[in-house]
PDB file of N, CA, C and O in Angstrom:
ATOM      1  N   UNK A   1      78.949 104.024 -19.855  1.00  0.00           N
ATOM      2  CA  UNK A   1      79.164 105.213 -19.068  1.00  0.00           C
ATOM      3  C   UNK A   1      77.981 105.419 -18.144  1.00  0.00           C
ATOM      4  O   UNK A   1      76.909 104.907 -18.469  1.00  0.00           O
ATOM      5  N   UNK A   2      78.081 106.187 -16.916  1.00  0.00           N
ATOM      6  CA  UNK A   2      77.263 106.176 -16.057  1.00  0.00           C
ATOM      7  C   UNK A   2      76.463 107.682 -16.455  1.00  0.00           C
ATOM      8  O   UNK A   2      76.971 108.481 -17.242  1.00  0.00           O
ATOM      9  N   UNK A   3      75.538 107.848 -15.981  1.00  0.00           N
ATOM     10  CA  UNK A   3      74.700 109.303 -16.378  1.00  0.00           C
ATOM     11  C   UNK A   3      75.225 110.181 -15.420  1.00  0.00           C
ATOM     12  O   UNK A   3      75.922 109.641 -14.561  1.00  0.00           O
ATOM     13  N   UNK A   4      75.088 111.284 -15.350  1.00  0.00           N
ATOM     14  CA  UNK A   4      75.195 112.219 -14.923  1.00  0.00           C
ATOM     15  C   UNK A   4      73.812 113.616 -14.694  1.00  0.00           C
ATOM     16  O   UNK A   4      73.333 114.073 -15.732  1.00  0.00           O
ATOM     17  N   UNK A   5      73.468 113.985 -13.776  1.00  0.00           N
ATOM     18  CA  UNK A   5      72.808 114.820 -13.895  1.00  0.00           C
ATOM     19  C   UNK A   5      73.378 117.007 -13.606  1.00  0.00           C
ATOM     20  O   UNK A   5      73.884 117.652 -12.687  1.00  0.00           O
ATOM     21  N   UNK A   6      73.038 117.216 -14.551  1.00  0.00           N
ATOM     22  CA  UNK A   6      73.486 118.844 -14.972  1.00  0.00           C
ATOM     23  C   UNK A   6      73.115 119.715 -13.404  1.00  0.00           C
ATOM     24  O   UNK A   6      72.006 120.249 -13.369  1.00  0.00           O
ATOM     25  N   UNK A   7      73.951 119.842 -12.237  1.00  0.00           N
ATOM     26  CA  UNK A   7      73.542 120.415 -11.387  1.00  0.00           C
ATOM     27  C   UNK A   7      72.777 121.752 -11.146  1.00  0.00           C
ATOM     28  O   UNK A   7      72.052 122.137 -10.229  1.00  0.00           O
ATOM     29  N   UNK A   8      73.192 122.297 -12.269  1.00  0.00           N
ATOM     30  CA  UNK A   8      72.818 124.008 -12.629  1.00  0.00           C
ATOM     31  C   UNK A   8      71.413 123.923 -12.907  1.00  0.00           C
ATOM     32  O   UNK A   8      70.537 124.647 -12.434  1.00  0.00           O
ATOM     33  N   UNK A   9      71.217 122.585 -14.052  1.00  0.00           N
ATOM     34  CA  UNK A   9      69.683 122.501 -14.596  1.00  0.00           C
ATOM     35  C   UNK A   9      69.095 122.021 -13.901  1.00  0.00           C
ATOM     36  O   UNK A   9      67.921 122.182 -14.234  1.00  0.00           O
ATOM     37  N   UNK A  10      69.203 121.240 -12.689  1.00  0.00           N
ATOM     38  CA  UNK A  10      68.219 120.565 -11.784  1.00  0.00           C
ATOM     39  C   UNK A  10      67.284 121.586 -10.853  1.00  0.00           C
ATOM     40  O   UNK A  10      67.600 122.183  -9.823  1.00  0.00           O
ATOM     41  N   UNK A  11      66.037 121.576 -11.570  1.00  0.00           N
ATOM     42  CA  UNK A  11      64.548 121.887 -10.669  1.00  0.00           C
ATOM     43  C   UNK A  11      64.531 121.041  -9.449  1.00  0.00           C
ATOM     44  O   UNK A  11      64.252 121.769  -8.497  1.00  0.00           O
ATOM     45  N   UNK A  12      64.731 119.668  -9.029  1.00  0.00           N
ATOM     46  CA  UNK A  12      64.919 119.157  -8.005  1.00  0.00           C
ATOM     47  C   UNK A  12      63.134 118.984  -7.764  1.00  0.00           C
ATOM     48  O   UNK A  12      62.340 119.381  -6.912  1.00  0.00           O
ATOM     49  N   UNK A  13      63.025 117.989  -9.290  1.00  0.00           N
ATOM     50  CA  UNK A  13      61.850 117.898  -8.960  1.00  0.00           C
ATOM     51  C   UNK A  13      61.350 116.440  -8.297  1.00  0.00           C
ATOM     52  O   UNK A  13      60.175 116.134  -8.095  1.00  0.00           O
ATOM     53  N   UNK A  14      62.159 115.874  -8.099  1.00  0.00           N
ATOM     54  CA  UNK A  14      62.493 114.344  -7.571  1.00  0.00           C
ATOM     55  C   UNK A  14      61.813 113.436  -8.453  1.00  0.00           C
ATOM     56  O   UNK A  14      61.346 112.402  -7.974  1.00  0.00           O
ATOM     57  N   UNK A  15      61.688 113.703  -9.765  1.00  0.00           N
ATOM     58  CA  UNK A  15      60.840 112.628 -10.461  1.00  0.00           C
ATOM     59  C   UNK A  15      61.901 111.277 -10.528  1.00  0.00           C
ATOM     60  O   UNK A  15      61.502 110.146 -10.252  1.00  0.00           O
ATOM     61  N   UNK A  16      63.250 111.562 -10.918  1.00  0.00           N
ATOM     62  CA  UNK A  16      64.097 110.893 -11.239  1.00  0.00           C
ATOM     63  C   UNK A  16      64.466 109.685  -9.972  1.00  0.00           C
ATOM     64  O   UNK A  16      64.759 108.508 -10.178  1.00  0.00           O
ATOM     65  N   UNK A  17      64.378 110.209  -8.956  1.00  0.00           N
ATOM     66  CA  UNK A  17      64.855 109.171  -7.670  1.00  0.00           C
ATOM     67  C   UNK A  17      64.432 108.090  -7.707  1.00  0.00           C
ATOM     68  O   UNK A  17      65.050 107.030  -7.799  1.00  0.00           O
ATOM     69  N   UNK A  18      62.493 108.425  -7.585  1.00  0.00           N
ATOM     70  CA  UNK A  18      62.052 106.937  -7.483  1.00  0.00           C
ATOM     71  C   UNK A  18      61.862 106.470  -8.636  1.00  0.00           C
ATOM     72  O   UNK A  18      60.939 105.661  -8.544  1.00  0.00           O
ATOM     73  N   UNK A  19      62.397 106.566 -10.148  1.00  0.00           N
ATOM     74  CA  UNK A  19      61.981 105.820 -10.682  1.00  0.00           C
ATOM     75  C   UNK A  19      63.587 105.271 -11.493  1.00  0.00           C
ATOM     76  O   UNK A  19      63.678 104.944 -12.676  1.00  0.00           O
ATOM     77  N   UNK A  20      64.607 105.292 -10.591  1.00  0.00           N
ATOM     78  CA  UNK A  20      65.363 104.859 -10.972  1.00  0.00           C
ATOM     79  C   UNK A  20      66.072 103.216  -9.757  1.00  0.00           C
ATOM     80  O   UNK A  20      66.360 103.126  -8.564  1.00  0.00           O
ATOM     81  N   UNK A  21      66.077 102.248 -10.918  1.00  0.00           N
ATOM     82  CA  UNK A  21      65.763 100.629 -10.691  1.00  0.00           C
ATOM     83  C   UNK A  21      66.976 100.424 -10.191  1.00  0.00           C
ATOM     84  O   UNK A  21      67.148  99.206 -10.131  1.00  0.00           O
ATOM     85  N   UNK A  22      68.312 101.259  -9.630  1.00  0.00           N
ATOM     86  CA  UNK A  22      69.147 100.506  -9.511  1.00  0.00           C
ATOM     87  C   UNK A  22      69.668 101.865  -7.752  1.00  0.00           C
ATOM     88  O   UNK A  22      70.617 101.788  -6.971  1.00  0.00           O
ATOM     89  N   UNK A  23      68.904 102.536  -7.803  1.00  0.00           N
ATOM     90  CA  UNK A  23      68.825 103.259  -6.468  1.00  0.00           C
ATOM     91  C   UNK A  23      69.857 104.069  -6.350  1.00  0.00           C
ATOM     92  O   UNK A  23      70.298 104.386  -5.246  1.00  0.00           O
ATOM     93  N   UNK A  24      70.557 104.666  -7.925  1.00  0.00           N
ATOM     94  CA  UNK A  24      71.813 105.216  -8.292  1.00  0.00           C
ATOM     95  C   UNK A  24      71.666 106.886  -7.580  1.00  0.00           C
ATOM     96  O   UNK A  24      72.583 107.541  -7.085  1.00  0.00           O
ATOM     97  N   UNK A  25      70.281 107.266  -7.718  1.00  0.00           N
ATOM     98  CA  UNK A  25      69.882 108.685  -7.604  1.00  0.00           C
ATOM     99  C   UNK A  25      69.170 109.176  -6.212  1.00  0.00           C
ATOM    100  O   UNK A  25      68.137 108.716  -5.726  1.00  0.00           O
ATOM    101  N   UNK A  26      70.050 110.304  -5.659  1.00  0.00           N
ATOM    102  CA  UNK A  26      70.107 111.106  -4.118  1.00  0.00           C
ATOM    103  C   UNK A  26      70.493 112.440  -4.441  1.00  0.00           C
ATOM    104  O   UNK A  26      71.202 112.939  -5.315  1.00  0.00           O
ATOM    105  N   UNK A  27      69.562 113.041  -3.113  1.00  0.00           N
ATOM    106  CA  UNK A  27      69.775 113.947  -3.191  1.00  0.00           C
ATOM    107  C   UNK A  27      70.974 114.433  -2.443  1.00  0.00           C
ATOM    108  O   UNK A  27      71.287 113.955  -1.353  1.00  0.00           O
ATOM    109  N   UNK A  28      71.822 115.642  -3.193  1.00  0.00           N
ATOM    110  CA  UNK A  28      73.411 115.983  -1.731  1.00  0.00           C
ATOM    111  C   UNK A  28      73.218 117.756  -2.307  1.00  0.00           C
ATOM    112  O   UNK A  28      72.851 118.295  -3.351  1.00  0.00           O
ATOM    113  N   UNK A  29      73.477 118.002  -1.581  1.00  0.00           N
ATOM    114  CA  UNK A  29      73.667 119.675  -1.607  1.00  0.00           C
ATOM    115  C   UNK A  29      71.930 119.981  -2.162  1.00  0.00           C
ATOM    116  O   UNK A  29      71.894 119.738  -3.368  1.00  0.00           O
ATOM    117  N   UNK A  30      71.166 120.226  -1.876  1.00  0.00           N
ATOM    118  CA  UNK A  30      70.295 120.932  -2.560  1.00  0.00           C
ATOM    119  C   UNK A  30      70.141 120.635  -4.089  1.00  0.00           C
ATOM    120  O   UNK A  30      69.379 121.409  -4.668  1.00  0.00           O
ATOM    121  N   UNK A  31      70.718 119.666  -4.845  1.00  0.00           N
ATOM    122  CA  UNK A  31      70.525 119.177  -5.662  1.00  0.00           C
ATOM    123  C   UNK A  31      70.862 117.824  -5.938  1.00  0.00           C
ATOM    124  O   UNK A  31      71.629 117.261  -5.156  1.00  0.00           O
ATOM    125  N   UNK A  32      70.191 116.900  -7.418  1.00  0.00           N
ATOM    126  CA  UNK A  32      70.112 115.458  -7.249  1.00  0.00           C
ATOM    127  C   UNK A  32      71.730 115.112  -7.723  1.00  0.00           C
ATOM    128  O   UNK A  32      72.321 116.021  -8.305  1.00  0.00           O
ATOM    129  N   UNK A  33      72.118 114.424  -7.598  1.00  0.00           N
ATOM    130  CA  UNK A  33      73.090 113.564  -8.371  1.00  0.00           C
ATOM    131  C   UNK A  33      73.047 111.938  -8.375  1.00  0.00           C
ATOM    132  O   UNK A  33      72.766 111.257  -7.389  1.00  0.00           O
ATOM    133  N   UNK A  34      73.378 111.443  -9.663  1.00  0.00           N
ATOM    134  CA  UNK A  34      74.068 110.259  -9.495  1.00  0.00           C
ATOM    135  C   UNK A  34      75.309 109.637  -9.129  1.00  0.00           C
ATOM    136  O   UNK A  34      76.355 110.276  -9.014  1.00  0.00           O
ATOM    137  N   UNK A  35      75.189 108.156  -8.909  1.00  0.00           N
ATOM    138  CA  UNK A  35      76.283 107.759  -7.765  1.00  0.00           C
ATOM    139  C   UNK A  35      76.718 107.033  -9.204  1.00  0.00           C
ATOM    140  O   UNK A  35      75.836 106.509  -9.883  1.00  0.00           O
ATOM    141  N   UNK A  36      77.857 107.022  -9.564  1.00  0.00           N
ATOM    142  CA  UNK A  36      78.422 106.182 -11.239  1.00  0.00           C
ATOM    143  C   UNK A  36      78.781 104.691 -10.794  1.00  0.00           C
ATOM    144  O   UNK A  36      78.940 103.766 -11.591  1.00  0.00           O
ATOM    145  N   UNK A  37      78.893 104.584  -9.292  1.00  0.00           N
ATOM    146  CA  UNK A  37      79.313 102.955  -9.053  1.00  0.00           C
ATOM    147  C   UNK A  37      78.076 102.120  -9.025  1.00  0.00           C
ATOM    148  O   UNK A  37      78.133 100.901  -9.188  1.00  0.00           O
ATOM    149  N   UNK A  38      76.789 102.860  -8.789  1.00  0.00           N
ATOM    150  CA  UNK A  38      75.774 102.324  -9.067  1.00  0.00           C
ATOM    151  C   UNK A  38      74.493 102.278 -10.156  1.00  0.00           C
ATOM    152  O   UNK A  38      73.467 101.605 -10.064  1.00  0.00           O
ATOM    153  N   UNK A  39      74.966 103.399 -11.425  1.00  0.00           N
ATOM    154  CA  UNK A  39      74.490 103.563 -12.308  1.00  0.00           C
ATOM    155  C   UNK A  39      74.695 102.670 -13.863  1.00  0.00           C
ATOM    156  O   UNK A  39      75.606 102.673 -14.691  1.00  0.00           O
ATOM    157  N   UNK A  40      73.725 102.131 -13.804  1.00  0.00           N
ATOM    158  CA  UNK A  40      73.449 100.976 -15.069  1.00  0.00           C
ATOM    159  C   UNK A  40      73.142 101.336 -16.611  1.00  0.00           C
ATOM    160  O   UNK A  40      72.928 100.582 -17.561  1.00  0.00           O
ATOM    161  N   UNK A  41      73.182 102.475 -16.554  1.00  0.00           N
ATOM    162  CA  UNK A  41      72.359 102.791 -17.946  1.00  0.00           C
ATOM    163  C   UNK A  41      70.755 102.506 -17.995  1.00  0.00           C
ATOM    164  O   UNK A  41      70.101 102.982 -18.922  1.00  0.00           O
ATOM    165  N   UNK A  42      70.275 101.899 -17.210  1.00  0.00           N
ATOM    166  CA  UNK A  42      68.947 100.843 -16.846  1.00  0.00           C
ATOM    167  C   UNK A  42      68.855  99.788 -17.575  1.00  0.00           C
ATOM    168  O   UNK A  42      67.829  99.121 -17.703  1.00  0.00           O
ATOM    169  N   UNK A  43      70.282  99.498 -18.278  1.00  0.00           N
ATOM    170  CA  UNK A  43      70.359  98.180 -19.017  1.00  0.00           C
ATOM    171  C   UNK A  43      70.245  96.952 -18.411  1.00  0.00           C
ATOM    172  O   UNK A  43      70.945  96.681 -17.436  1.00  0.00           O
ATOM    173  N   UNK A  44      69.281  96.008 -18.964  1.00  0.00           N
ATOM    174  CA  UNK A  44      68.541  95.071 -18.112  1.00  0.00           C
ATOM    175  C   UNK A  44      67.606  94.934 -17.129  1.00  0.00           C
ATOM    176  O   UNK A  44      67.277  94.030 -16.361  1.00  0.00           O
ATOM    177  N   UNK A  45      67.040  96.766 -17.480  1.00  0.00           N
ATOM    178  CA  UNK A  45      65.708  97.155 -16.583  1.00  0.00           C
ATOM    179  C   UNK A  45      64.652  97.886 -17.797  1.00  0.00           C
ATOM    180  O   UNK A  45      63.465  97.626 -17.995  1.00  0.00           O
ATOM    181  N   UNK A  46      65.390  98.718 -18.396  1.00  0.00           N
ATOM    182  CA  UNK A  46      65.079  99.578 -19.182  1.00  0.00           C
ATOM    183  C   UNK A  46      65.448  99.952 -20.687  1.00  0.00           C
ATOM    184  O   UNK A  46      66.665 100.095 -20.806  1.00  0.00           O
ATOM    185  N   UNK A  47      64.625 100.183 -22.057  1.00  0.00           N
ATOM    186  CA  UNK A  47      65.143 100.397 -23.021  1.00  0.00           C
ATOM    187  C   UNK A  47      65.669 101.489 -22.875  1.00  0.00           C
ATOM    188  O   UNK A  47      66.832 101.565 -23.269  1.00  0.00           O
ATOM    189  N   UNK A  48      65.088 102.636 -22.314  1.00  0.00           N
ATOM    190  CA  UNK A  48      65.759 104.002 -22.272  1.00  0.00           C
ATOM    191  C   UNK A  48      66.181 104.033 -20.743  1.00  0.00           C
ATOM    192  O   UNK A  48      65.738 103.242 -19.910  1.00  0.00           O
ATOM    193  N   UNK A  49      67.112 105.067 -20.474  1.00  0.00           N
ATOM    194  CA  UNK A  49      67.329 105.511 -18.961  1.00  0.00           C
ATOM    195  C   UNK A  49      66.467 105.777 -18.599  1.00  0.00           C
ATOM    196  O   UNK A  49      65.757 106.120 -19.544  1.00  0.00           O
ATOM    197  N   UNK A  50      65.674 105.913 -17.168  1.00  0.00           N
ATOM    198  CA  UNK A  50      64.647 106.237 -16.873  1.00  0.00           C
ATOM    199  C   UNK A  50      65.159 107.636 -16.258  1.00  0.00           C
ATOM    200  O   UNK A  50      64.253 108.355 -16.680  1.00  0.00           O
ATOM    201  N   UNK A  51      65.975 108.462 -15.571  1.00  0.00           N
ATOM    202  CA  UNK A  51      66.743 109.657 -15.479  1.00  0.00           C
ATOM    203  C   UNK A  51      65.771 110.467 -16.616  1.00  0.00           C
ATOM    204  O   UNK A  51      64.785 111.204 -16.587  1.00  0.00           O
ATOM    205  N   UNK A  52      66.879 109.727 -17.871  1.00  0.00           N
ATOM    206  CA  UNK A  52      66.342 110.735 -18.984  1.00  0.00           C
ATOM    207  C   UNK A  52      65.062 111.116 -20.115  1.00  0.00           C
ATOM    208  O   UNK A  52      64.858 112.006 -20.940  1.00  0.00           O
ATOM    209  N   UNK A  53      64.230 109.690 -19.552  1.00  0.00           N
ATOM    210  CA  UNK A  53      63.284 109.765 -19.956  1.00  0.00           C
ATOM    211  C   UNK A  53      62.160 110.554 -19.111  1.00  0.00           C
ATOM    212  O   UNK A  53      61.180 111.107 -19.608  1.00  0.00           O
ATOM    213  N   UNK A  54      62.514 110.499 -17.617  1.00  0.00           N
ATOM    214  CA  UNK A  54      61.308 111.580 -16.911  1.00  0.00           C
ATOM    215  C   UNK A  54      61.968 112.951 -16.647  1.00  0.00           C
ATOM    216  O   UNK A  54      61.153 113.782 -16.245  1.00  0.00           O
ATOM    217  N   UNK A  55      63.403 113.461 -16.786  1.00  0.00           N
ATOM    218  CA  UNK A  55      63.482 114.570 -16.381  1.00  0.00           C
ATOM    219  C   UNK A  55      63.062 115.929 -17.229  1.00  0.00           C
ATOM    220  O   UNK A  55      63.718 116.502 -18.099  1.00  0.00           O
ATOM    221  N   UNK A  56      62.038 116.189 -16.812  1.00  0.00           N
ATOM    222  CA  UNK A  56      61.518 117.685 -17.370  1.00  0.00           C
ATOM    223  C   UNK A  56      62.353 118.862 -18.061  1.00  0.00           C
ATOM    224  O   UNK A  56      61.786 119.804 -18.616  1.00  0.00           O
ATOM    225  N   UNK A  57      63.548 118.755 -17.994  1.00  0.00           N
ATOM    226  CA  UNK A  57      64.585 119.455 -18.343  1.00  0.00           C
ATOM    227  C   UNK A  57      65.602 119.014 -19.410  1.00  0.00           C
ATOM    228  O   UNK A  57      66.703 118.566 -19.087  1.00  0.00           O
ATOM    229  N   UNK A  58      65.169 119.164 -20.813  1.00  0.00           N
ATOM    230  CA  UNK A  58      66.355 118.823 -21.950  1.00  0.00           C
ATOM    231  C   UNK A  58      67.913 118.567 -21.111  1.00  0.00           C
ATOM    232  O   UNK A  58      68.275 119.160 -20.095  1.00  0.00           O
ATOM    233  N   UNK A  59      68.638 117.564 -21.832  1.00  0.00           N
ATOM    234  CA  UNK A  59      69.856 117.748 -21.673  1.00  0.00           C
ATOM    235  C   UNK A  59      70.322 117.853 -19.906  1.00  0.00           C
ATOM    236  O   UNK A  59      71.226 118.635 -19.612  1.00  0.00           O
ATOM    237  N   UNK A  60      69.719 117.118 -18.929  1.00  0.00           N
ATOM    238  CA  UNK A  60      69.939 117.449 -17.602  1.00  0.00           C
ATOM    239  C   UNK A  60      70.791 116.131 -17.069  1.00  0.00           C
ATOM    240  O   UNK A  60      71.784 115.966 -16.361  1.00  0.00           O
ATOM    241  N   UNK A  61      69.885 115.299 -17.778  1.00  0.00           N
ATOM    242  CA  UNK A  61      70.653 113.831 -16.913  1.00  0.00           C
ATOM    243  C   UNK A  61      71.388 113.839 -18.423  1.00  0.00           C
ATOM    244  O   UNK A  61      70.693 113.966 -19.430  1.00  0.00           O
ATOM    245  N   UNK A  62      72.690 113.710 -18.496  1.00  0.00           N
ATOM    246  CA  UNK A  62      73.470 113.217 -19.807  1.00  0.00           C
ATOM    247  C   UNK A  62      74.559 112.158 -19.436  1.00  0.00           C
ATOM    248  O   UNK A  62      75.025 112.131 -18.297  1.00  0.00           O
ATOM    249  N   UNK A  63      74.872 111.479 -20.195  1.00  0.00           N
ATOM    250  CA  UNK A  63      76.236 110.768 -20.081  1.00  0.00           C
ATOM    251  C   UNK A  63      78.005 111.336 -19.368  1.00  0.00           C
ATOM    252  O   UNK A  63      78.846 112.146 -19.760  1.00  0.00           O
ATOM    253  N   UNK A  64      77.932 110.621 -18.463  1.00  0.00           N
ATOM    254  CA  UNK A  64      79.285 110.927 -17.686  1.00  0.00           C
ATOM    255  C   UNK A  64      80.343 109.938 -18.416  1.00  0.00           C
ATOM    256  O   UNK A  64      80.516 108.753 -18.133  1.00  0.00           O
ATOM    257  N   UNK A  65      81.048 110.721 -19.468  1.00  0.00           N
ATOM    258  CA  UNK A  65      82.556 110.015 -20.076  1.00  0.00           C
ATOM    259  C   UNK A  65      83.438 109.596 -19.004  1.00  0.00           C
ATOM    260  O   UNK A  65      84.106 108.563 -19.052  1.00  0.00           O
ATOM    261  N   UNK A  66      83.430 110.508 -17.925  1.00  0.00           N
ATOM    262  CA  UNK A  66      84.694 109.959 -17.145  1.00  0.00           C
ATOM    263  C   UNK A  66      84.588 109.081 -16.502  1.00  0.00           C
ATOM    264  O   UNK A  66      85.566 108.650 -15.891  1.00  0.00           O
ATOM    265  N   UNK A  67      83.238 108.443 -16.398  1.00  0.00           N
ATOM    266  CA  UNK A  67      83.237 106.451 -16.470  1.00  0.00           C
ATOM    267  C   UNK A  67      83.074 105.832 -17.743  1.00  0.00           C
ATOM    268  O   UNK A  67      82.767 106.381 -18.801  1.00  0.00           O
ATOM    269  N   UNK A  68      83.361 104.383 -17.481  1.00  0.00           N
ATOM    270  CA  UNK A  68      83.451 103.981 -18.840  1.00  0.00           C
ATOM    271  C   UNK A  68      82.002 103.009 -18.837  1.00  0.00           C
ATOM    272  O   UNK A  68      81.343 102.728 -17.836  1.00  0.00           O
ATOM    273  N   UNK A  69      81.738 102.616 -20.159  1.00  0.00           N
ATOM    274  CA  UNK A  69      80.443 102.159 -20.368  1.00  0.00           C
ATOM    275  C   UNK A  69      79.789 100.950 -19.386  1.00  0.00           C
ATOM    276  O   UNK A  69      80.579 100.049 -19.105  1.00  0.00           O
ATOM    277  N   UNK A  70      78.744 100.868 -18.968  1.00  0.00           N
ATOM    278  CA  UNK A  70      78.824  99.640 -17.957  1.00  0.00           C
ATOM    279  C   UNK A  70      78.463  98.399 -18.832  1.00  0.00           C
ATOM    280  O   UNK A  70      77.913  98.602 -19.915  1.00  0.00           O
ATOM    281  N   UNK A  71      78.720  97.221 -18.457  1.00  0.00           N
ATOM    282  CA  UNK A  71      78.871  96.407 -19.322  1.00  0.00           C
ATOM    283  C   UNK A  71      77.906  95.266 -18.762  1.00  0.00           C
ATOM    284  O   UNK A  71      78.298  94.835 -17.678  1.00  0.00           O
ATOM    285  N   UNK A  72      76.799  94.705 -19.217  1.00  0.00           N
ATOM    286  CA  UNK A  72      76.183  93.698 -18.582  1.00  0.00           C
ATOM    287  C   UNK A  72      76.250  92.896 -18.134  1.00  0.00           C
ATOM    288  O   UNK A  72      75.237  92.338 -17.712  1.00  0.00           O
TER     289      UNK A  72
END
């Protein structure tokens, strides 16, 4: 599944943009989102997401079900 980031919870602190390896994360409306056709999990970059490992905000970048898992 691709991540998702919680629009409501986003500070829009841009930590997440540059440190994501697959260039999934932009900013649109005044807040960040991810793009799911280009979101990897950071599998084969990363043990953890990097989204969810720098965003300052519990629970902000989470898993988007309504893609399905990406597969290596």
């Amino acid at each position: 599944m691709a991540y998702k980031i919680v629009g409501s919870q986003c500070t829009n602190c841009t930590a997440c943009e540059a440190l994501c390896p697959n260039l999934a994360i932009s900013e649109a409306k005044g807040t960040f989102v991810i793009d799911p056709a280009k979101c990897t999990e950071c599998i084969g970059h990363f043990d953890t997401p990097q989204c969810v490992a720098i965003c300052p905000v519990d629970e902000t970048c989470v898993l988007d079900t309504a893609y399905p898992r990406y597969v290596a």
